[in-house]
C-alpha positions, -999 to 999 in steps of 0.1 A, spaced: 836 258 843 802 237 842 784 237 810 754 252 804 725 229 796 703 236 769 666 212 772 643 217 746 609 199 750 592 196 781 566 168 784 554 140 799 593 128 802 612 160 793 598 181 823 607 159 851 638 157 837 649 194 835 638 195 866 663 172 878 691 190 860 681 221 880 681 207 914 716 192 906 728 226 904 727 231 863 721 261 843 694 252 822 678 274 794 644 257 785 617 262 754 588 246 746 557 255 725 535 241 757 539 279 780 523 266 810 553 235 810 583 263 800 566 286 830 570 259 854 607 253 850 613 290 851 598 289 885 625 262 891 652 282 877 655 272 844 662 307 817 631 303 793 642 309 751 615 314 722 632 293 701 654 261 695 684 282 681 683 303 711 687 274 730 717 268 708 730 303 714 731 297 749 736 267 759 772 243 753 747 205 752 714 210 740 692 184 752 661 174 730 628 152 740 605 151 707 581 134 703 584 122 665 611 122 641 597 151 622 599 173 648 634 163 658 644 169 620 628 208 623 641 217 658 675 207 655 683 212 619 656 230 602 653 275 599 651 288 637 669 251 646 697 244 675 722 240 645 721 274 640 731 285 675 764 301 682 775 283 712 762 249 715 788 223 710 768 187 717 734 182 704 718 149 728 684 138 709 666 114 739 639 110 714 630 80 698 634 88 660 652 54 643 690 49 637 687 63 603 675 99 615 703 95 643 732 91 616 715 119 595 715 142 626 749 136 635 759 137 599 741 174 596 756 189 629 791 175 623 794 198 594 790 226 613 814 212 642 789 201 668 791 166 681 754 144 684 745 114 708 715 95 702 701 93 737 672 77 740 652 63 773 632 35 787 620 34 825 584 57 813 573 90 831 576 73 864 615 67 862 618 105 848 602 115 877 621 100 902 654 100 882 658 64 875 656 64 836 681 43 816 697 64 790 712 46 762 741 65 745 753 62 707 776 83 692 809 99 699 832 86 731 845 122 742 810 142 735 797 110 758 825 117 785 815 153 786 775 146 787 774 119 813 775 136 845 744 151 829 725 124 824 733 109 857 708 138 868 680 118 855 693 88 850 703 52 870 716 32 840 736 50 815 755 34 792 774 42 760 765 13 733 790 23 709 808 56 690 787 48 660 759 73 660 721 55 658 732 23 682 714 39 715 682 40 686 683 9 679 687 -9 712 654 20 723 636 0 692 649 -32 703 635 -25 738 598 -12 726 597 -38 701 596 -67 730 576 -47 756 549 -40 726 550 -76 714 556 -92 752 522 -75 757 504 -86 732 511 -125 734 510 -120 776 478 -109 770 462 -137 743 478 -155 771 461 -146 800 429 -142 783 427 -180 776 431 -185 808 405 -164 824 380 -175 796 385 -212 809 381 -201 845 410 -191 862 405 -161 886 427 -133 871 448 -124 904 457 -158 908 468 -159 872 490 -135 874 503 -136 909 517 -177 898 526 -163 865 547 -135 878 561 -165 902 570 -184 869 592 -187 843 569 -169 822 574 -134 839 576 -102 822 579 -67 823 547 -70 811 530 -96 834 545 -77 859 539 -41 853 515 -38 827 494 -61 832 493 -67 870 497 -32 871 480 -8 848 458 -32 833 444 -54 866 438 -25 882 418 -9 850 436 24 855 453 21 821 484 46 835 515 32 826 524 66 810 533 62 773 509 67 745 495 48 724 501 70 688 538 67 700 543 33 705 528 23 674 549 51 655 581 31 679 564 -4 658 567 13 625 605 28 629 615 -6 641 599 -22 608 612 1 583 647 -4 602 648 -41 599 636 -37 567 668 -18 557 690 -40 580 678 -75 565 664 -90 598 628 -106 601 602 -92 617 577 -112 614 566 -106 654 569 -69 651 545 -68 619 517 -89 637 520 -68 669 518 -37 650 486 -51 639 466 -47 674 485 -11 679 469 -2 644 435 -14 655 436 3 685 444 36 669 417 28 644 391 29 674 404 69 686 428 56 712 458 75 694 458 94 730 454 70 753 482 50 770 493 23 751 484 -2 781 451 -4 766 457 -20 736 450 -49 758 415 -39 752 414 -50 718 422 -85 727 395 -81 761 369 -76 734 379 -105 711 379 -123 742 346 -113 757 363 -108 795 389 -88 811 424 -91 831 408 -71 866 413 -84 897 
């Protein structure tokens, strides 16, 4: 018998990706504060709960999409939580909380006999939506082997880094870290150039050509940031709470992070100027503005 699939938070990734789960035949029970996104997938097919524990109660893998570690901590632990529900056996958390809040998870449901991956994603809103995320899996190797045909719903590269819980967190820190900090020094980057009179398309077109290339040169910045739409899909007050977990991490593992700390830096100022909402493509801006010109074709 198939198991029933549990998704609890439905944004900007989470919705597109429940939605994948449905068309690939799943029972899904959904919740979500956000009625307008839990309405949607009801019209899909998904069973709509009013809370996380009824989610638990109906479902045997609970998947989670949170946005902060917080809230992960309160929906699947806390009074009303997924650990309290009667028939969930896996707990999946694709969120990006930190390895420490992964073992703590794991250590919390495993008391009460359900197994926890640490799940989390990179590929942004536009691989949820067409179902090319890479899921990267910690935790343990049979509750993996029961979850991955469902994350090969939503997902093109899914591997499992390891049995010990918090290794898929710290490889998602390890991949925002180097987008975030890629970014920034791309950008310094570019901006000398353009200030000393190269045309910006021809920048980037040789520089994507070049052994410099990036996911950045390429996607960001030829992409969301050239074209000034600023729409790469990830905000900005989440990718500087990403800089911070990966800090306080290294911190706690011993490893430098001297790159990470400077980076942060620009992230902070950004926030600092009210663009806590805005994608986090823009925190090119604050570097424009130091400059005096802009990457637009």
């Amino acid at each position: 018998m198939q198991d029933k699939i549990g998704f609890i938070g439905l944004g900007a990734m989470g919705r597109h990706m429940a939605a994948h789960l449905l068309r690939k035949g799943h029972e899904v029970f959904v919740c979500d504060t956000n009625d307008a996104a839990a309405a949607a997938l009801v019209t899909q097919g998904a069973v709509r709960c009013d809370t996380a524990r009824r989610v638990g109660d109906s479902a045997d893998i609970v998947l989670a999409c949170l946005p902060t570690p917080d809230v992960v901590e309160r929906v699947l632990l806390g009074a009303g939580g997924v650990v309290e529900g009667g028939r969930v056996r896996v707990v999946v958390d694709h969120s990006t909380t930190g390895p420490s809040m992964a073992r703590h998870v794991a250590e919390r449901l495993g008391a009460q006999g359900i197994a926890a991956l640490d799940a989390p994603l990179a590929g942004g809103v536009a691989g949820a939506e067409a179902g090319t995320l890479s899921v990267m899996v910690g935790g343990d190797a049979a509750a993996y082997a029961r979850c991955a045909p469902v994350f090969q719903a939503f997902g093109r590269k899914v591997v499992h880094v390891g049995t010990q819980p918090g290794l898929g967190q710290v490889l998602k820190l390890v991949n925002n870290m180097t987008v975030g900090a890629t970014l920034i020094a791309t950008s310094e980057a570019v901006l000398f150039g353009i200030k000393s009179g190269l045309d910006a398309g021809v920048l980037l077109d040789m520089l994507n050509a070049s052994t410099a290339r990036s996911f950045a040169s390429e996607s960001l910045l030829a992409g969301a940031v050239a074209s000034r739409r600023f729409d790469f899909g990830f905000r900005m007050d989440l990718m500087r709470k990403d800089m911070r977990l990966y800090l306080q991490e290294a911190e706690a593992a011993g490893a430098p992070a001297f790159t990470t700390a400077l980076t942060k830096q620009f992230f902070d100022q950004a926030m600092a100027s009210g663009q806590g909402a805005e994608d986090m493509t823009r925190v090119v801006q604050v570097l424009e503005q130091l400059a005096g010109v802009s990457i637009a074709r």
